[in-house]
Residue frames as a rotation matrix with the C-alpha (Angstrom) as fourth column:
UNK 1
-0.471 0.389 0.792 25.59
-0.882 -0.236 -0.409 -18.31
0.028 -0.891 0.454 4.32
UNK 2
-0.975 -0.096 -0.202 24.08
-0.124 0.984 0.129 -21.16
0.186 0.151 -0.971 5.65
UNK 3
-0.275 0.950 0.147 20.19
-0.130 -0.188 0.974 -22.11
0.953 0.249 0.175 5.40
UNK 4
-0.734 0.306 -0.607 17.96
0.680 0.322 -0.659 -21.70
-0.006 -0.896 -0.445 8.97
UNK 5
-0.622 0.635 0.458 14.61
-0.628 -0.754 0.191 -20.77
0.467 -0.169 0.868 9.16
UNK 6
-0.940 0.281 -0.195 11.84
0.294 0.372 -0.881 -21.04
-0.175 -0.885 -0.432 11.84
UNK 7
-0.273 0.960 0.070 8.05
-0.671 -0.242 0.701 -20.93
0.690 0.145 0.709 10.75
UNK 8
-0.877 0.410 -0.250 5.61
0.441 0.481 -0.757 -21.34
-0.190 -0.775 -0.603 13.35
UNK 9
-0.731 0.512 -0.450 2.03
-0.587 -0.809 0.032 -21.29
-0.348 0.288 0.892 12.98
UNK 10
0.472 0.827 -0.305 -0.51
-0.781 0.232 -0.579 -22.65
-0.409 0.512 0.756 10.48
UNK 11
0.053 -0.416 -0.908 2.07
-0.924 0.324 -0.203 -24.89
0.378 0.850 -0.367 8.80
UNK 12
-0.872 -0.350 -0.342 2.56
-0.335 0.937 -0.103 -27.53
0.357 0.025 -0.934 11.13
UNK 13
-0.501 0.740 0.449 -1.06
-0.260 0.366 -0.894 -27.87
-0.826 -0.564 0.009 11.94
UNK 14
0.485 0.208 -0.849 -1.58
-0.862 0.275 -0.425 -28.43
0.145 0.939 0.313 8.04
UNK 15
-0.481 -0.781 -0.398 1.00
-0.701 0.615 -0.361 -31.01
0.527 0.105 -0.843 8.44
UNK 16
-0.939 0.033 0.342 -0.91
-0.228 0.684 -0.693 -32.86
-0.257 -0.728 -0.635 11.22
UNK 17
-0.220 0.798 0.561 -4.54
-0.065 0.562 -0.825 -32.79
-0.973 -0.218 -0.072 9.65
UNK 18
-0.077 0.163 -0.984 -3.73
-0.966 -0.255 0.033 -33.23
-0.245 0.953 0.178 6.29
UNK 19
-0.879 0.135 -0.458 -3.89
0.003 0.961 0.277 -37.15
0.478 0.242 -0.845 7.00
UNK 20
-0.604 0.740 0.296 -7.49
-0.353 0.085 -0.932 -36.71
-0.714 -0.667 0.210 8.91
UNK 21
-0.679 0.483 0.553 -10.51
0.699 0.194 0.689 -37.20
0.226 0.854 -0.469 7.72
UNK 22
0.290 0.614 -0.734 -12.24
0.558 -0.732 -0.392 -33.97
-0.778 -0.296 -0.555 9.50
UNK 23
-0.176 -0.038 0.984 -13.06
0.965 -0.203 0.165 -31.28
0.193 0.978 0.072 6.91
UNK 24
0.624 -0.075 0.778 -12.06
0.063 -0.987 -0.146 -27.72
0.779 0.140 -0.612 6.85
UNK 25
0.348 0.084 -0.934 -10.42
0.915 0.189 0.358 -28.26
0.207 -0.978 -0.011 9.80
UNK 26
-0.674 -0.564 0.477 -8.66
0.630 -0.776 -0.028 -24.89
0.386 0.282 0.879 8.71
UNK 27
-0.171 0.706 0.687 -12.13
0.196 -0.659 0.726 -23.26
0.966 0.259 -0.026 9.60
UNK 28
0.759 0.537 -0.367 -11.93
0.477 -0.075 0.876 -23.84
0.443 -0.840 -0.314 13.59
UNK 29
-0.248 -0.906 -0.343 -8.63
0.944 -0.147 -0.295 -21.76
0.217 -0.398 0.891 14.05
UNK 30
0.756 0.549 -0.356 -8.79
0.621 -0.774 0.126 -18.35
-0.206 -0.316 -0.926 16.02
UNK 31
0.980 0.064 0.188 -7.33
0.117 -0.950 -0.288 -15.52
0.160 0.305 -0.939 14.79
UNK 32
0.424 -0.884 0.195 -4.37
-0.749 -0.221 0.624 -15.85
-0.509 -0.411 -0.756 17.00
UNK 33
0.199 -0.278 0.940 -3.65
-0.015 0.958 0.286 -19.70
-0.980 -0.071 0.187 15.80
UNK 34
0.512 -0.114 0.851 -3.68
0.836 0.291 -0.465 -18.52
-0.195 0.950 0.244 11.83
UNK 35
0.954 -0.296 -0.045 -0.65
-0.274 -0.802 -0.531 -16.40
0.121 0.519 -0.846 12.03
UNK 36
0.658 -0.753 0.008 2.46
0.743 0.647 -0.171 -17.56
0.123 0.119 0.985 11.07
UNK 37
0.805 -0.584 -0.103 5.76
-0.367 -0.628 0.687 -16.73
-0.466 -0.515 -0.720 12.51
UNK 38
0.835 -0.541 0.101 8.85
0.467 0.601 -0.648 -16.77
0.290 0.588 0.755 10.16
UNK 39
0.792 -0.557 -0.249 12.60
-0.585 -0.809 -0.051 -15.80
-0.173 0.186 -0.967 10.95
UNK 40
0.521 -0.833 0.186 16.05
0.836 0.455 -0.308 -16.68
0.172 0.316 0.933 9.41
UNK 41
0.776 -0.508 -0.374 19.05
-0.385 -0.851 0.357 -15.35
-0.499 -0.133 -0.856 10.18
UNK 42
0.321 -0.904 -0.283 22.77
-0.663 -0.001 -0.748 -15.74
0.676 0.427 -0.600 9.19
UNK 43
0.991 0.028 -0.127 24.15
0.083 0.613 0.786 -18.67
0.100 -0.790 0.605 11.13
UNK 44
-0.012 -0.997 -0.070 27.59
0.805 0.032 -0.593 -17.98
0.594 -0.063 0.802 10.57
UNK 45
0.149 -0.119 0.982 26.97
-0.154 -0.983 -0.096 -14.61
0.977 -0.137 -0.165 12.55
UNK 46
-0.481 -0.519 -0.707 28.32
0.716 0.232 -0.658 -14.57
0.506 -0.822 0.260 15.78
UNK 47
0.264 0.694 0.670 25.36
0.319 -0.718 0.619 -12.12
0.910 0.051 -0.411 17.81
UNK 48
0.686 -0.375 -0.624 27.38
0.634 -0.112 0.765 -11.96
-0.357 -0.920 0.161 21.36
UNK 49
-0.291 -0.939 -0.181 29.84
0.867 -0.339 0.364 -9.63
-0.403 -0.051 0.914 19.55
UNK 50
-0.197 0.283 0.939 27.48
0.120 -0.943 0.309 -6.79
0.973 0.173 0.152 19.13
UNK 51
-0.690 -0.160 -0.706 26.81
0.719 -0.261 -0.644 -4.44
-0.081 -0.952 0.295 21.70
UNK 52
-0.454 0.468 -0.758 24.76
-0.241 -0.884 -0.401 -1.35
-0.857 0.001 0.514 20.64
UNK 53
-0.448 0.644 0.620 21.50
0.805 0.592 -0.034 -0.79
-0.389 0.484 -0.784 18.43
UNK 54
-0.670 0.561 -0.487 19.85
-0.530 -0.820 -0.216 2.03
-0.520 0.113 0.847 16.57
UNK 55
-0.485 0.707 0.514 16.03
0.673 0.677 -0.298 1.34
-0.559 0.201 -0.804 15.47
UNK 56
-0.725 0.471 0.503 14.58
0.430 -0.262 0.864 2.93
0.539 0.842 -0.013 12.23
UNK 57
-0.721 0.587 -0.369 11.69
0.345 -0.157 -0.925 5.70
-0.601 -0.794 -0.089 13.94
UNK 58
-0.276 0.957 0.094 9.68
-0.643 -0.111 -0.758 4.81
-0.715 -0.269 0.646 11.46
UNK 59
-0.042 0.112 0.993 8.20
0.137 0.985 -0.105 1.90
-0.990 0.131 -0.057 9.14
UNK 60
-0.936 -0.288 -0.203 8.38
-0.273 0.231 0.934 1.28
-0.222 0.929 -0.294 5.61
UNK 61
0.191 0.975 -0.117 5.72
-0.467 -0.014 -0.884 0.88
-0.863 0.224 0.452 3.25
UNK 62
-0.781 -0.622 0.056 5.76
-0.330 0.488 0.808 -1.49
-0.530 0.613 -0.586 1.01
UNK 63
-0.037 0.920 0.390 2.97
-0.062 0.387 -0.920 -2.25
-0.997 -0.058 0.043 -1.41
UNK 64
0.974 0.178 0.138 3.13
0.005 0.596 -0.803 -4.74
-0.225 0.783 0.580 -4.48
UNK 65
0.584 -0.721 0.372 6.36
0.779 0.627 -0.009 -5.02
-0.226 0.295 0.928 -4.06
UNK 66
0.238 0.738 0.631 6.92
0.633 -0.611 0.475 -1.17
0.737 0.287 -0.613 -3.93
UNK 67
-0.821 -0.517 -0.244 8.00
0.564 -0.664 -0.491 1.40
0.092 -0.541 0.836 -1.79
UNK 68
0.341 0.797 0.499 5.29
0.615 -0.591 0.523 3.62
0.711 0.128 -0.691 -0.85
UNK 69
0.246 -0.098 0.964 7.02
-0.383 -0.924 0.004 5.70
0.890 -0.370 -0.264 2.06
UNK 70
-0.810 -0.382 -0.446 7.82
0.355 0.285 -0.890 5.89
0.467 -0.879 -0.095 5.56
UNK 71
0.029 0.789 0.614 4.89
-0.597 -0.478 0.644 6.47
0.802 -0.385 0.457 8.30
UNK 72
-0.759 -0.205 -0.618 4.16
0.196 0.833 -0.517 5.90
0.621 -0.513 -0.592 11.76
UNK 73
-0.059 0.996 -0.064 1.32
-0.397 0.035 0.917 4.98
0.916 0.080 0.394 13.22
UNK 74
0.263 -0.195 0.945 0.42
-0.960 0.048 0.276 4.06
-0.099 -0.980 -0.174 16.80
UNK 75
0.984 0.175 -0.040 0.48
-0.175 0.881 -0.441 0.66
-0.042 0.440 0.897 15.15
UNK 76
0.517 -0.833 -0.197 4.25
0.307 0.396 -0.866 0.84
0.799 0.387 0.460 14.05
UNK 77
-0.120 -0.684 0.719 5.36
-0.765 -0.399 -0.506 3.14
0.633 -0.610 -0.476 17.20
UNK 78
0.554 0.505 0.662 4.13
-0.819 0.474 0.324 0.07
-0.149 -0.721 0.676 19.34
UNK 79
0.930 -0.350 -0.109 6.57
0.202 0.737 -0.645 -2.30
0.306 0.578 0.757 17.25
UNK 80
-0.116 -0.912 0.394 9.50
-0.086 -0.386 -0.918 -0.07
0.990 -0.141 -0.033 17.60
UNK 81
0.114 0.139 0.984 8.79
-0.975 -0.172 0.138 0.14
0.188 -0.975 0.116 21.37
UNK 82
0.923 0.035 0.384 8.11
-0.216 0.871 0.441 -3.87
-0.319 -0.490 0.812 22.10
UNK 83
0.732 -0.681 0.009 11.17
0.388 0.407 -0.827 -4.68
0.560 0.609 0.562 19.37
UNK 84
0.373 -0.489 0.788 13.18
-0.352 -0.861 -0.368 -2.29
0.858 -0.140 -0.494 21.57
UNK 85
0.241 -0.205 0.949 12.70
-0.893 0.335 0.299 -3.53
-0.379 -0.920 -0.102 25.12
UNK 86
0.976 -0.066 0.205 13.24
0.026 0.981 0.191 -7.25
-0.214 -0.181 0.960 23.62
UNK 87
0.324 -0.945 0.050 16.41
0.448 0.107 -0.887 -6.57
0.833 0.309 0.458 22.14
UNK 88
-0.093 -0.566 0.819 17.72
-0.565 -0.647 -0.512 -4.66
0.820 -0.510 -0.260 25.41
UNK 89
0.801 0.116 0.587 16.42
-0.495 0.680 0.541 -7.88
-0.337 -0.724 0.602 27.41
UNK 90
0.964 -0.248 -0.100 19.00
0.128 0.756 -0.642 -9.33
0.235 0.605 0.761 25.26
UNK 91
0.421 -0.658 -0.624 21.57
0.371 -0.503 0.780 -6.84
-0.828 -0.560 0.033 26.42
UNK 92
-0.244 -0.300 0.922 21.94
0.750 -0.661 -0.016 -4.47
0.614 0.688 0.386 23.46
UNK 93
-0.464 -0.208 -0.861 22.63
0.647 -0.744 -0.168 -1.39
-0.606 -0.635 0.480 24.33
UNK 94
0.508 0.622 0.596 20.09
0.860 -0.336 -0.384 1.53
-0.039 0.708 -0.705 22.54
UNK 95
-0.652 -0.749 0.119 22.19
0.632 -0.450 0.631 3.97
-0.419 0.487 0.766 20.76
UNK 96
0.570 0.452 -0.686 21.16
-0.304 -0.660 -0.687 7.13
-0.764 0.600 -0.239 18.41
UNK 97
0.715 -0.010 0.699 21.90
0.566 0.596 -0.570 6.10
-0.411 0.803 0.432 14.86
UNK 98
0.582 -0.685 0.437 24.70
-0.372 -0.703 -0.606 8.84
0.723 0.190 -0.665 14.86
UNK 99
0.553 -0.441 0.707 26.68
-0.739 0.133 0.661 6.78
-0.385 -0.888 -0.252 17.57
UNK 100
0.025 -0.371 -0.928 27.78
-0.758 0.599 -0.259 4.12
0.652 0.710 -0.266 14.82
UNK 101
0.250 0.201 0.947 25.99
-0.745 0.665 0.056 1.44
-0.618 -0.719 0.316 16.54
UNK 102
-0.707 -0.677 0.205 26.62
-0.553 0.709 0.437 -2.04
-0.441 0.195 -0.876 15.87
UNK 103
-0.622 0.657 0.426 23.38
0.638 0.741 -0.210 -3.14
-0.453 0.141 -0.880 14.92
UNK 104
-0.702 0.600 -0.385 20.24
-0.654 -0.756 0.014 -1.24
-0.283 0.261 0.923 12.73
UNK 105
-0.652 0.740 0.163 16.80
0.474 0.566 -0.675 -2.18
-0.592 -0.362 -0.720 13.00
UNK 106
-0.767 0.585 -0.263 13.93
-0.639 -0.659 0.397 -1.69
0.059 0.472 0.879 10.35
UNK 107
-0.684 0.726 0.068 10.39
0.156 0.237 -0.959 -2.13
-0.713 -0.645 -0.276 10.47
UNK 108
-0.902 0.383 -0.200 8.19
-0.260 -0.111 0.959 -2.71
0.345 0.917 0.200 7.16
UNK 109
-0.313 0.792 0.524 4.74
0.026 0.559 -0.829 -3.32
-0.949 -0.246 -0.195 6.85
UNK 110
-0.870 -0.098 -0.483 4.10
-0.462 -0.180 0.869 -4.87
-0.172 0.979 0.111 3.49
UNK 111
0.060 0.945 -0.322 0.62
-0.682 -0.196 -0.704 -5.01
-0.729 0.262 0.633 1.10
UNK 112
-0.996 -0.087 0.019 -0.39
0.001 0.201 0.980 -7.10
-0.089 0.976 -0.200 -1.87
UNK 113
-0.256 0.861 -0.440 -2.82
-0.684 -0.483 -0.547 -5.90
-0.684 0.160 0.712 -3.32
UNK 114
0.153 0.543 -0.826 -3.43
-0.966 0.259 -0.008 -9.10
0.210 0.799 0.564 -6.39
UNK 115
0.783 0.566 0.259 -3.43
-0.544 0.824 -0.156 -12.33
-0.302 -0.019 0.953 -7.35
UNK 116
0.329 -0.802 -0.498 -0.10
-0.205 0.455 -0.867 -14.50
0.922 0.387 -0.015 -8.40
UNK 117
0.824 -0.403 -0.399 2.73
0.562 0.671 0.483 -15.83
0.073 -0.622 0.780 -6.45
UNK 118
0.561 -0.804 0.195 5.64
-0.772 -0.594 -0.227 -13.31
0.298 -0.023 -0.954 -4.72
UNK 119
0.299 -0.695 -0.654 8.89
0.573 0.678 -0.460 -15.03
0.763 -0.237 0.601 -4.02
UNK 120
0.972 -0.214 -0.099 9.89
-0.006 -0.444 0.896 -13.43
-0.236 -0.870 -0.433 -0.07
UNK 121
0.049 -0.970 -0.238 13.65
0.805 -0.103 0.584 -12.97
-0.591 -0.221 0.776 -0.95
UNK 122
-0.528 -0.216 0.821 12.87
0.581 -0.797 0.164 -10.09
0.619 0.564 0.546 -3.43
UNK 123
0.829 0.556 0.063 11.83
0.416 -0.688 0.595 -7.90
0.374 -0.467 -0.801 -0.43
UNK 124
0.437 -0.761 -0.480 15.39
0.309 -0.374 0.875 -7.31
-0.845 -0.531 0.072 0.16
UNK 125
0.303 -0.038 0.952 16.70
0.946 0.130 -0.296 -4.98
-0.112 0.991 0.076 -1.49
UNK 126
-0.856 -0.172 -0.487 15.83
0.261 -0.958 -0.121 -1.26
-0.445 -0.230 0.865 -0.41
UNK 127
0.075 0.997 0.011 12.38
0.995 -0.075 -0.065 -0.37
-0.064 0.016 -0.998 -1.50
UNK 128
0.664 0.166 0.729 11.87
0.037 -0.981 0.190 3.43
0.747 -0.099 -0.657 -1.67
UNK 129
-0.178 -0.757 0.628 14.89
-0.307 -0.564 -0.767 3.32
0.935 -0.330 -0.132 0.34
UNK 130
0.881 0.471 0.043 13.58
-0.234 0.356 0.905 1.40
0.411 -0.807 0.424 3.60
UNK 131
0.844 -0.529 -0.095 16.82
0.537 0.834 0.129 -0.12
0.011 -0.160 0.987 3.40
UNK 132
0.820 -0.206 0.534 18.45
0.124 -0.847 -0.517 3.28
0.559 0.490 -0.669 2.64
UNK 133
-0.177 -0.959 -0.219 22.83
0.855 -0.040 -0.517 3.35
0.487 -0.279 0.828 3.35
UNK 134
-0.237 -0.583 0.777 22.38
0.389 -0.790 -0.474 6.98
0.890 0.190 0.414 3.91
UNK 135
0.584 0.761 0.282 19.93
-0.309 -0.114 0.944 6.54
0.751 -0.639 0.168 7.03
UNK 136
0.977 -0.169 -0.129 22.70
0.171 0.269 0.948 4.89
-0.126 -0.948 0.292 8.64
UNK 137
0.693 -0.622 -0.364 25.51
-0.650 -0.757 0.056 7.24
-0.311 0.198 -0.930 7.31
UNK 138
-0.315 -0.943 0.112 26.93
-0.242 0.193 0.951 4.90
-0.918 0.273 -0.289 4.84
UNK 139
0.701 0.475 -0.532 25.84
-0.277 -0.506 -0.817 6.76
-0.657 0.720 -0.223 1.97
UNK 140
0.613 0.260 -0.746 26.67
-0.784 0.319 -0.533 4.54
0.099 0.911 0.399 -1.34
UNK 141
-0.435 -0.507 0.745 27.39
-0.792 0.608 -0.049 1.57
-0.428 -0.611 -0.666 0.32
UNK 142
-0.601 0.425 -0.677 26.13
-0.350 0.621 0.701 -1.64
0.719 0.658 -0.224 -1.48
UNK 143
0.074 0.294 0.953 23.47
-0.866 0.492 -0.085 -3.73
-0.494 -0.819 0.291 0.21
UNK 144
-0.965 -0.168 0.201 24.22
-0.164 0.986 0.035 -7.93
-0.204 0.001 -0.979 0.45
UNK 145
-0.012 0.742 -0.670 21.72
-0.827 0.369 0.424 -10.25
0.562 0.559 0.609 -1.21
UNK 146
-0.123 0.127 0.984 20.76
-0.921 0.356 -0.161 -12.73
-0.370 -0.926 0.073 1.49
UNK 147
-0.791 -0.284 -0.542 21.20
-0.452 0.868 0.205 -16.27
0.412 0.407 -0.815 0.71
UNK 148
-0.995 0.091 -0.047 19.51
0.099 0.746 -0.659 -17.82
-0.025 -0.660 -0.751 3.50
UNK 149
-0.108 0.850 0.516 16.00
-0.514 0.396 -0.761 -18.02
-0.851 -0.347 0.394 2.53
UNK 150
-0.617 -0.478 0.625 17.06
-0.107 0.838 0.535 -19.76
-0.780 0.263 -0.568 -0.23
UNK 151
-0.832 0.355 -0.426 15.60
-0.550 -0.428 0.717 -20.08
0.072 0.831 0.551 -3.75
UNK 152
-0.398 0.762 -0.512 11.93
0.034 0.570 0.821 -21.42
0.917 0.309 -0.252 -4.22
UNK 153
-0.186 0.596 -0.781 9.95
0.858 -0.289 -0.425 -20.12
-0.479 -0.749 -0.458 -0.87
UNK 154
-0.882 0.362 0.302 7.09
0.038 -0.584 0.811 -18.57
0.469 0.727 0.502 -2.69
UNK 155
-0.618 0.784 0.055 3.54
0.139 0.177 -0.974 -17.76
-0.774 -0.594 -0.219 -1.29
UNK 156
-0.597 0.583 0.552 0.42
0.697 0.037 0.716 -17.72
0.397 0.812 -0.428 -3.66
UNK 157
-0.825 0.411 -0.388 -1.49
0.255 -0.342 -0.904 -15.14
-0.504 -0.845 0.177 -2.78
UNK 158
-0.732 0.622 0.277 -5.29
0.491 0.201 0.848 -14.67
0.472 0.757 -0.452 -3.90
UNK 159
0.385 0.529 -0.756 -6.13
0.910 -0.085 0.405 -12.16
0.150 -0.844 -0.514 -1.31
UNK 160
0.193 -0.604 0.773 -5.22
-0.166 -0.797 -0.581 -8.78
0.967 -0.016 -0.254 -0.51
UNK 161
0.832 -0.043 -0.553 -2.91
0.417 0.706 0.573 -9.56
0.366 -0.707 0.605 2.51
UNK 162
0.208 -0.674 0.709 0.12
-0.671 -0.626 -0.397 -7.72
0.711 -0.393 -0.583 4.71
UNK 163
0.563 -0.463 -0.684 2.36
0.564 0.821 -0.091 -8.80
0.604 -0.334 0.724 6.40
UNK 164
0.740 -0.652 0.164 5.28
-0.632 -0.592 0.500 -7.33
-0.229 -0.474 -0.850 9.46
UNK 165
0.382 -0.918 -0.102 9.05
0.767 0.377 -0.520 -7.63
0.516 0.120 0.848 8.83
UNK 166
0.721 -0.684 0.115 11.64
-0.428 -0.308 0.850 -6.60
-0.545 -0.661 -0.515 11.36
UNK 167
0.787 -0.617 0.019 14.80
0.349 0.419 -0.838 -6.69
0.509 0.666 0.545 9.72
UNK 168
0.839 -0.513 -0.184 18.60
0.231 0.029 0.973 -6.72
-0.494 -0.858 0.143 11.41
UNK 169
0.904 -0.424 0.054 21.01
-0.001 -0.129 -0.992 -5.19
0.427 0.896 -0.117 9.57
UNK 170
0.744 -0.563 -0.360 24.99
0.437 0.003 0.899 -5.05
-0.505 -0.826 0.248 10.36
UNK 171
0.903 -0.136 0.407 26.69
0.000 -0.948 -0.317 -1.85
0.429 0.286 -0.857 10.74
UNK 172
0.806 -0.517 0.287 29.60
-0.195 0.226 0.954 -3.23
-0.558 -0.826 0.081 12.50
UNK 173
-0.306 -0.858 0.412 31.16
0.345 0.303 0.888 -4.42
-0.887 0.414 0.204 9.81
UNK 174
0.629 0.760 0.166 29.91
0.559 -0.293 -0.776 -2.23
-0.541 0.580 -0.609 7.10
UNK 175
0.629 -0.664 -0.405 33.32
-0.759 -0.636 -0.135 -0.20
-0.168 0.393 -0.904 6.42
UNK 176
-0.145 -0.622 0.770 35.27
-0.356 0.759 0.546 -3.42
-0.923 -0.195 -0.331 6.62
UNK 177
-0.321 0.354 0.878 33.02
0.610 0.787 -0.094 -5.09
-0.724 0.505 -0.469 3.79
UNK 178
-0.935 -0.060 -0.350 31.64
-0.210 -0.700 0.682 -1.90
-0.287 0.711 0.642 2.11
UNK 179
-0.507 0.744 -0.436 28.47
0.189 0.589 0.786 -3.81
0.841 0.316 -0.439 2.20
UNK 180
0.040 0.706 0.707 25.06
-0.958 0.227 -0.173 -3.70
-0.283 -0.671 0.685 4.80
UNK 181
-0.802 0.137 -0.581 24.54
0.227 0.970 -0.085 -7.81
0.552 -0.200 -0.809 5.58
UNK 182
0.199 0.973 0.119 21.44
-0.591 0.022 0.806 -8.34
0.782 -0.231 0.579 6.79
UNK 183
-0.869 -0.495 0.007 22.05
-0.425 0.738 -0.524 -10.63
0.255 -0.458 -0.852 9.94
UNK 184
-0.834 0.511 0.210 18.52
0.188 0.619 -0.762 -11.33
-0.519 -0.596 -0.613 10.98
UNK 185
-0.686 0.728 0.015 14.67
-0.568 -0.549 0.613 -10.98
0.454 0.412 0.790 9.58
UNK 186
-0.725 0.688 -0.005 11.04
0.266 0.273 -0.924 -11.70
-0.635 -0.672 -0.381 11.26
UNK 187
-0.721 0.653 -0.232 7.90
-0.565 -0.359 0.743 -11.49
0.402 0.667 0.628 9.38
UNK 188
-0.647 0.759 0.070 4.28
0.265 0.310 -0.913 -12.26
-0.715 -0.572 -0.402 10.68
UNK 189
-0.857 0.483 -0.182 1.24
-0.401 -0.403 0.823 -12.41
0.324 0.778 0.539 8.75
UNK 190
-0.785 0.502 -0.364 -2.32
0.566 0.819 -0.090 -13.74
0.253 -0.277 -0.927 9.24
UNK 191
0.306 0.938 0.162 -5.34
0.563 -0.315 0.764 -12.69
0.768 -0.142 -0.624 10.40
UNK 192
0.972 -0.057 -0.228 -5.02
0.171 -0.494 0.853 -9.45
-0.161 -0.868 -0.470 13.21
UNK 193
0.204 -0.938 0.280 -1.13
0.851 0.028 -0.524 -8.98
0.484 0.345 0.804 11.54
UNK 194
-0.613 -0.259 0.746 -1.57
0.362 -0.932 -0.027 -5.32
0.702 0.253 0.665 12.12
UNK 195
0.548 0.834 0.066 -3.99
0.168 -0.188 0.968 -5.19
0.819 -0.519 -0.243 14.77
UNK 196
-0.152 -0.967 0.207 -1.82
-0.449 -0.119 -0.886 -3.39
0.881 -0.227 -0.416 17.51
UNK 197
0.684 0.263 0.681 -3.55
-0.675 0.582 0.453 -5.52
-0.277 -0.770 0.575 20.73
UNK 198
0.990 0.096 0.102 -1.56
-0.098 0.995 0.020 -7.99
-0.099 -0.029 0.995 19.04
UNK 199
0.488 -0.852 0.191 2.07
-0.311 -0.374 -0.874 -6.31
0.815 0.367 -0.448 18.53
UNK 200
0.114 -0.378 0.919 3.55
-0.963 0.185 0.195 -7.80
-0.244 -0.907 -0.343 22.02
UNK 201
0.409 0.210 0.888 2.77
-0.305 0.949 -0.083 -11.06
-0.860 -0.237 0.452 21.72
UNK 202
0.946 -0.104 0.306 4.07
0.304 0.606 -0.735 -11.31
-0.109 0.789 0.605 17.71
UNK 203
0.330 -0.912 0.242 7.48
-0.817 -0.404 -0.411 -9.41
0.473 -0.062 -0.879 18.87
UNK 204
0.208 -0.249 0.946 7.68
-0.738 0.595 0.319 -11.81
-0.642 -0.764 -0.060 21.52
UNK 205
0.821 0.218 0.528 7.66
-0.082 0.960 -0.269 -14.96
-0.565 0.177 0.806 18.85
UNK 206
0.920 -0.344 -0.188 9.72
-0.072 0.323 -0.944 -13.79
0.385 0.882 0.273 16.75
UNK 207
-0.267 -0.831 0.488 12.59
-0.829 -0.060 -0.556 -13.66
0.492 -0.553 -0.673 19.85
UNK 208
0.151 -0.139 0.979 11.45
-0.430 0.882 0.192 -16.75
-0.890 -0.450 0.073 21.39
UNK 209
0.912 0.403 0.078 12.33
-0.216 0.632 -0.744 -17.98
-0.349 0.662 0.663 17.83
UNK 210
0.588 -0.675 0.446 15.54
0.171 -0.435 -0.884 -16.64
0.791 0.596 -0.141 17.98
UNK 211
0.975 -0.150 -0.162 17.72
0.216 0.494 0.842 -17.58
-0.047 -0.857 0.514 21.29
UNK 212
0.382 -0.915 -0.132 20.58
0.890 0.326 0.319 -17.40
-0.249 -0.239 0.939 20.15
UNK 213
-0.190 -0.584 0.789 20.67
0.514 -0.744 -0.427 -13.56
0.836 0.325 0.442 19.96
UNK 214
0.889 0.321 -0.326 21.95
0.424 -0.311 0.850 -12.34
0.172 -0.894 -0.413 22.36
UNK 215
0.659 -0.594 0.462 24.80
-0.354 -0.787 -0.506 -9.79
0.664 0.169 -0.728 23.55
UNK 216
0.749 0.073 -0.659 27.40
0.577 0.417 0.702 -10.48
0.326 -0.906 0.270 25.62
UNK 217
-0.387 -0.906 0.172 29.39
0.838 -0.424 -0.344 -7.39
0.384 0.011 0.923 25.76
């Protein structure tokens, strides 16, 4: 696979006053302005040849890296709902996960709870099963190890701190390959991550980040 990711956010305003000479300047962002928007997908994937979606009806837990269950909260039913209508603006079609759609959609919300440094490609994987073949009836199917965020993108974290991930998975070719591929992933963090006033507006980025999915069947 080939590398493409999109981070919007805090990073490129680091980038722009890290030659000032104002100090903290980190202290006059609002809430909305220190959360960072990340997705990568599969560029070789071709996203006009799907047609139909089923969406996970409810979120993963993830904490320290961890499974911790499934659970939904008005918080996560408000994800599934916005993540829905954007992907049917796209023209997917919304399917019951017994229709052998073409697409499958999970929804994580993940914790750390210490101090050190996590590397964001070991969240794929399957957790307690988040990621779980048999949820989308292809029960001991392998699951693909995503290249594309590539090795070394590590965060430090020195905070307890959570994050959202919307992951794309393809079920289209899953009997072909014997494998789940991952085709797409979103993740948001920051201040108000989880605050659901704000669940519209961080669905929305992570599809204006991401144009070039779209259906055309």
């Amino acid at each position: 696979m080939k590398n493409m990711m999109m981070i919007s956010g805090l990073f490129g305003l680091v980038a722009i006053t890290s030659a000032g000479c104002q100090k903290d300047p980190l202290k006059n962002l609002t809430p909305a302005e220190s959360r960072i928007y990340i997705t990568n997908h599969d560029s070789t994937a071709d996203f006009s040849g799907f047609a139909t979606f089923s969406i996970a009806d409810s979120a993963g837990i993830i904490e320290d890296n961890h499974g911790s269950g499934k659970e939904l909260s008005s918080y996560d039913a408000a994800v599934i709902a916005a993540v829905t209508k954007s992907m049917q603006d796209r023209g997917f079609q919304l399917v019951d996960r017994g229709d052998n759609p073409d697409i499958g959609i999970t929804v994580s919300r993940i914790y750390n709870n210490y101090t050190g440094v996590v590397s964001y490609p070991d969240y794929w994987g399957g957790y307690g099963g988040f990621y779980d073949p048999f949820y989308w009836g292809y029960g001991g199917y392998d699951y693909y190890d995503p290249t594309y965020y590539g090795a070394g993108y590590y965060d430090v974290y020195q905070v307890t701190q959570g994050a959202l991930e919307v992951d794309i998975l393809n079920l289209k070719d899953a009997k072909e390959t014997n494998t789940i591929k991952p085709l797409w992933s979103g993740m948001a963090r920051g201040t108000g991550v989880f605050n659901e006033a704000n669940v519209t507006n961080q669905v929305n980025a992570f599809f204006d980040q991401s144009p070039y999915m779209k259906s055309a069947l």
